[in-house]
MMTF fields as JSON, N, C-alpha, C and O atoms, coordinates in Angstrom:
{
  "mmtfVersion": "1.0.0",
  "mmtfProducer": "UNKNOWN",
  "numBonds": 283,
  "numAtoms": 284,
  "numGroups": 71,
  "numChains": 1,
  "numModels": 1,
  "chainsPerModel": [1],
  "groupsPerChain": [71],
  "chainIdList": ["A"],
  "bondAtomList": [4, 2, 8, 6, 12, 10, 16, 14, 20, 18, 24, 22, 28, 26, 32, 30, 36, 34, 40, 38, 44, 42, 48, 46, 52, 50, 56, 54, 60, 58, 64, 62, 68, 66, 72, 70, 76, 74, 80, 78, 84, 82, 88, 86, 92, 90, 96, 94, 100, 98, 104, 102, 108, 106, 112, 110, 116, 114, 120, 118, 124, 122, 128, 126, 132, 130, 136, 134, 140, 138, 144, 142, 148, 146, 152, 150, 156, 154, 160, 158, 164, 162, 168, 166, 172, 170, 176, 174, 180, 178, 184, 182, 188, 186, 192, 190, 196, 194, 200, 198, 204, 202, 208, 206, 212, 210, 216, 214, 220, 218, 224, 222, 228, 226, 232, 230, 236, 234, 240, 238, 244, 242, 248, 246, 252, 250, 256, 254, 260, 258, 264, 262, 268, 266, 272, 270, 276, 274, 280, 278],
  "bondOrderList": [1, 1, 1, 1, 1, 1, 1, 1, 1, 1, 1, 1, 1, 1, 1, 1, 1, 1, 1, 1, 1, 1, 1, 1, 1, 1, 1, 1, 1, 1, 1, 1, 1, 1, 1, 1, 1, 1, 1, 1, 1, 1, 1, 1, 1, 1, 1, 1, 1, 1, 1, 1, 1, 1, 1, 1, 1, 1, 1, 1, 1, 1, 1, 1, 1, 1, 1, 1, 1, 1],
  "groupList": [{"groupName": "UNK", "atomNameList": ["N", "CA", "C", "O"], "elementList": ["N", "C", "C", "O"], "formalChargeList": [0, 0, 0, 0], "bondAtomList": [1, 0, 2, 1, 3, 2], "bondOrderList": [1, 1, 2], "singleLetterCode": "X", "chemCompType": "L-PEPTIDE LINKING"}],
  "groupTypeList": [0, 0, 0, 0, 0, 0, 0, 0, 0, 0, 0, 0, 0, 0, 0, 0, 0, 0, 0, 0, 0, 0, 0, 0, 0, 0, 0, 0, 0, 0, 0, 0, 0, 0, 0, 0, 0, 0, 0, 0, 0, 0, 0, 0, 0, 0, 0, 0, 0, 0, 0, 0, 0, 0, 0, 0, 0, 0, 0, 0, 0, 0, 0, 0, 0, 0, 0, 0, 0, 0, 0],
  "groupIdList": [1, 2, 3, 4, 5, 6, 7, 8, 9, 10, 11, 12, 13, 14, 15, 16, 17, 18, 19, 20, 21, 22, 23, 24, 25, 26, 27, 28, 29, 30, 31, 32, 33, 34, 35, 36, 37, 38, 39, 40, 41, 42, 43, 44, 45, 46, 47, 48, 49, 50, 51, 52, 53, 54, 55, 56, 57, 58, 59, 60, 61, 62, 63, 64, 65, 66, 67, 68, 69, 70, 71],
  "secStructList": [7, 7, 3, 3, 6, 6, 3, 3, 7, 1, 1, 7, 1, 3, 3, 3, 7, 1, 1, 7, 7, 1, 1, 3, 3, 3, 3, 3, 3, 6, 6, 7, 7, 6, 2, 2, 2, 2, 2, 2, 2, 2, 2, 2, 2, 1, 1, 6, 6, 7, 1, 3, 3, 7, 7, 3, 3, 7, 1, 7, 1, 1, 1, 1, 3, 3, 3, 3, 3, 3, 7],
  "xCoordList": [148.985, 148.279, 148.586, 148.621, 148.757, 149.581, 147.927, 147.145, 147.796, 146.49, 147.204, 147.652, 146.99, 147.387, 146.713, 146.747, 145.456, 144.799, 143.972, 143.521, 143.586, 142.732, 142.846, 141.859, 144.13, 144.449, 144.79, 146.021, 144.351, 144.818, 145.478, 144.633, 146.52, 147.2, 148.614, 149.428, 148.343, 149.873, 150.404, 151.473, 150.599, 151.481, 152.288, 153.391, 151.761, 152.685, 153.932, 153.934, 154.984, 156.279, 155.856, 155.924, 155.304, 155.167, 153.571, 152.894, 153.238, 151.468, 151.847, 152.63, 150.625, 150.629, 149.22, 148.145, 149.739, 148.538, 147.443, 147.776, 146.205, 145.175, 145.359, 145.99, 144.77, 145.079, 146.188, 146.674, 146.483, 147.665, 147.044, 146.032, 147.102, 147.586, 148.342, 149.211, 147.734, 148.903, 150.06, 150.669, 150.677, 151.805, 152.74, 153.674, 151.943, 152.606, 151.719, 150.512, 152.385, 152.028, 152.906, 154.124, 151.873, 152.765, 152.76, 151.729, 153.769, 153.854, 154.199, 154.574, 154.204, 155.099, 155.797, 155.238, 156.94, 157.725, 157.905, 158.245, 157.604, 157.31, 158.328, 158.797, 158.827, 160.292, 161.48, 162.398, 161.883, 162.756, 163.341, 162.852, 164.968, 164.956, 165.944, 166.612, 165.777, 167.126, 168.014, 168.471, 167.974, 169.018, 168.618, 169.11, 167.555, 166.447, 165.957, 166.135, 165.422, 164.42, 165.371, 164.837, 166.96, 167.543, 168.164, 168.171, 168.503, 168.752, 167.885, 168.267, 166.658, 165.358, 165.059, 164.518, 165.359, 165.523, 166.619, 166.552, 167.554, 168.873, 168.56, 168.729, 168.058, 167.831, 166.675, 166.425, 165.518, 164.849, 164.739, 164.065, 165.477, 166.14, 167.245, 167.285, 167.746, 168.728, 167.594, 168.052, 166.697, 165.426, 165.21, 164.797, 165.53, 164.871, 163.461, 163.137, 162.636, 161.201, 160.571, 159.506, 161.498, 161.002, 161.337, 162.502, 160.011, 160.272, 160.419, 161.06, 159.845, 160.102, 160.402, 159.595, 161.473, 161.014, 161.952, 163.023, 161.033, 161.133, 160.979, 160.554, 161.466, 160.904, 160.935, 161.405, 160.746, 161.098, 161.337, 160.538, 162.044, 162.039, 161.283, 161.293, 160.517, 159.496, 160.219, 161.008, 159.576, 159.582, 158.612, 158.685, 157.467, 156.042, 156.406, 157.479, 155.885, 156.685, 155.546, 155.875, 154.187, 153.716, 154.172, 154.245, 154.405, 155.259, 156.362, 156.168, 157.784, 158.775, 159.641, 160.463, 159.16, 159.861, 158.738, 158.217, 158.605, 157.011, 158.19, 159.133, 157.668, 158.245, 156.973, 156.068, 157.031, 156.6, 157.032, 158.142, 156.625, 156.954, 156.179, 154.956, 156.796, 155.798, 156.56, 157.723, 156.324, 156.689, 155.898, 155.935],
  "yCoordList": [-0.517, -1.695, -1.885, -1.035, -2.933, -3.562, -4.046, -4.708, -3.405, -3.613, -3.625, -2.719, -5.228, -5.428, -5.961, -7.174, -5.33, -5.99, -6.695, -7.704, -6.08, -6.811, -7.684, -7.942, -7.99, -8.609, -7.964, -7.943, -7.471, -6.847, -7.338, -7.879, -7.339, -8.426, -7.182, -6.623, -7.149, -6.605, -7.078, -6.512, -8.293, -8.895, -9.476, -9.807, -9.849, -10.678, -10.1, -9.05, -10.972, -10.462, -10.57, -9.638, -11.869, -12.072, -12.144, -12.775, -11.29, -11.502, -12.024, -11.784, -12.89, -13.988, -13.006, -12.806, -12.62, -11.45, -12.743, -13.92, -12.198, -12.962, -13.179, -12.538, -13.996, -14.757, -16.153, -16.758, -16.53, -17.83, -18.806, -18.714, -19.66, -21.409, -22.163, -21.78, -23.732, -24.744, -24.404, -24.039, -24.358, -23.724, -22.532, -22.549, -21.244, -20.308, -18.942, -19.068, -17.883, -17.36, -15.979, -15.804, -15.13, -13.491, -13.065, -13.26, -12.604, -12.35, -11.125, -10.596, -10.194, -9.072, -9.502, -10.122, -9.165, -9.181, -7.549, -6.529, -7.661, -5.808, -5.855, -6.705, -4.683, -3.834, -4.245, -3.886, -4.979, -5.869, -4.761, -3.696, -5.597, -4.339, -5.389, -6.211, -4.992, -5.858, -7.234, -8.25, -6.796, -8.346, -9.374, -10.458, -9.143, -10.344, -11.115, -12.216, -10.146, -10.224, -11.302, -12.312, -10.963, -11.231, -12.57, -13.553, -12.765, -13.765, -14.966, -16.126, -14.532, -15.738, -16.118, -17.211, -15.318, -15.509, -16.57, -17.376, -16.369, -17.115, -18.852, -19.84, -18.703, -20.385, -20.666, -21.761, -20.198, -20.98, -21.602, -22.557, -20.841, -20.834, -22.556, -23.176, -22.804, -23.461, -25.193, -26.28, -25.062, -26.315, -26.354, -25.352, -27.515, -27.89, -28.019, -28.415, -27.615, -27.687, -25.91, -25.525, -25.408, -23.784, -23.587, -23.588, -23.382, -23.001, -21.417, -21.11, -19.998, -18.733, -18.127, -18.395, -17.458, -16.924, -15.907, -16.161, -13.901, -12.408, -12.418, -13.358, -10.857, -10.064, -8.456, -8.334, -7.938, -6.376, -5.198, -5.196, -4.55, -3.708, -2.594, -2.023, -2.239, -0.708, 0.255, -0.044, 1.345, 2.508, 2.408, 3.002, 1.529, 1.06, 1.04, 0.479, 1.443, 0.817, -0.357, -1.141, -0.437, -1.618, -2.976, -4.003, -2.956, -3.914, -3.696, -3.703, -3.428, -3.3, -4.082, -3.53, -5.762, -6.333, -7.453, -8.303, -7.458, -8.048, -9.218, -9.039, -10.26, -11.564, -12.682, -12.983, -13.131, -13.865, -15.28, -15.205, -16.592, -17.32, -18.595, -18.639, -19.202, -20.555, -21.489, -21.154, -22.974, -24.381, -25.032, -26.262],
  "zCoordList": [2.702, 2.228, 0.743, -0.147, 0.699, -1.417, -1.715, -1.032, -3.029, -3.477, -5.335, -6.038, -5.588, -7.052, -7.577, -7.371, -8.792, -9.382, -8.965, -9.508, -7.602, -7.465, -5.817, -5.128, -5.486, -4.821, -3.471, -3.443, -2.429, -1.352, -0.074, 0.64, 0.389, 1.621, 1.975, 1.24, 3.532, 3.732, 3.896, 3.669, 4.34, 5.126, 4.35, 4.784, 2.428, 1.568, 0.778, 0.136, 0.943, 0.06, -1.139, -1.941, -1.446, -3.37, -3.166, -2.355, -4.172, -4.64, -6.48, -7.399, -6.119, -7.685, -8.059, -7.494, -9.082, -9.959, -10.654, -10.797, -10.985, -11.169, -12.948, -13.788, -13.004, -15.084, -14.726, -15.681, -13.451, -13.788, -13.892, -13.198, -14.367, -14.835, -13.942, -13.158, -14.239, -14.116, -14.394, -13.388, -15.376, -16.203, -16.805, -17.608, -15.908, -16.115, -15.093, -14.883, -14.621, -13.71, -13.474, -13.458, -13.308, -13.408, -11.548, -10.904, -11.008, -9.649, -9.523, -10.57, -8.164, -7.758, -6.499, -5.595, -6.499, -5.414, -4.668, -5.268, -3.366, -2.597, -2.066, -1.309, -2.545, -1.718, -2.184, -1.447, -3.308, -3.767, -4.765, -5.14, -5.164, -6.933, -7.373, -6.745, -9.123, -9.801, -9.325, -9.85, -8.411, -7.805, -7.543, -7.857, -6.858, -6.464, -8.024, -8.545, -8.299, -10.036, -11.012, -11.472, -11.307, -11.982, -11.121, -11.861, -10.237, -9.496, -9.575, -9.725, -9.452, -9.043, -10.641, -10.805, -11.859, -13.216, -13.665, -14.593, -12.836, -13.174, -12.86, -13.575, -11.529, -10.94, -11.31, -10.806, -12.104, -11.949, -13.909, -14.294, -14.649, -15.735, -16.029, -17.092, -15.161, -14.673, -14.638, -14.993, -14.325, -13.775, -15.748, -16.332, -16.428, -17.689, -18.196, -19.316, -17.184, -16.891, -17.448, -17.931, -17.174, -17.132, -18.692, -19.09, -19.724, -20.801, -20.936, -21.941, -19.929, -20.048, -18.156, -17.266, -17.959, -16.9, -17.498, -18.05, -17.19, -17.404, -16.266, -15.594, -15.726, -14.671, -15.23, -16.361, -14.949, -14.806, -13.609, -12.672, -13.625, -12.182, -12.493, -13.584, -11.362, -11.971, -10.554, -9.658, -10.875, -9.691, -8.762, -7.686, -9.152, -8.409, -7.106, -6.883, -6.28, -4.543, -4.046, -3.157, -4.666, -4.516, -5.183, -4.508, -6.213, -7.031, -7.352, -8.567, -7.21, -7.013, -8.268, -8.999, -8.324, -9.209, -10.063, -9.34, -10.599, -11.802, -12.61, -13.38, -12.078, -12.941, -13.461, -12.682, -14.6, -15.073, -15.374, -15.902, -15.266, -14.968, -16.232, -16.371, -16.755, -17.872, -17.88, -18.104, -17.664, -17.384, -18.122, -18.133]
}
């Protein structure tokens, strides 16, 4: 069972961590690494709308890849 901050669901690939906005929003992606993270960084980078998108890869096996997101 993925329990993040709060948020508990098995069944979800991406959990949206609690503190988001209209305009900006911190997520985990489960079971994922580097490629995904840096990929989904690349395109959504690419949209003139997106003023920040980070991610990071952890060792976490509940959160796997932690991206942050602001428009």
């Amino acid at each position: 069972m993925a329990e993040v901050k709060g948020i508990v669901d098995e069944s979800e690939k991406i959990i949206l961590l609690k503190g988001w906005t209209k305009s900006a929003a911190t997520y985990c992606i489960m079971n994922e690494s580097h490629t995904i993270g840096n990929s989904l960084r690349w395109m959504l980078m690419k949209n003139p709308k997106v003023e920040f998108c980070g991610y990071s890869s952890t060792d976490d096996p509940v959160c796997s890849v932690a991206s942050r997101l602001s428009a």
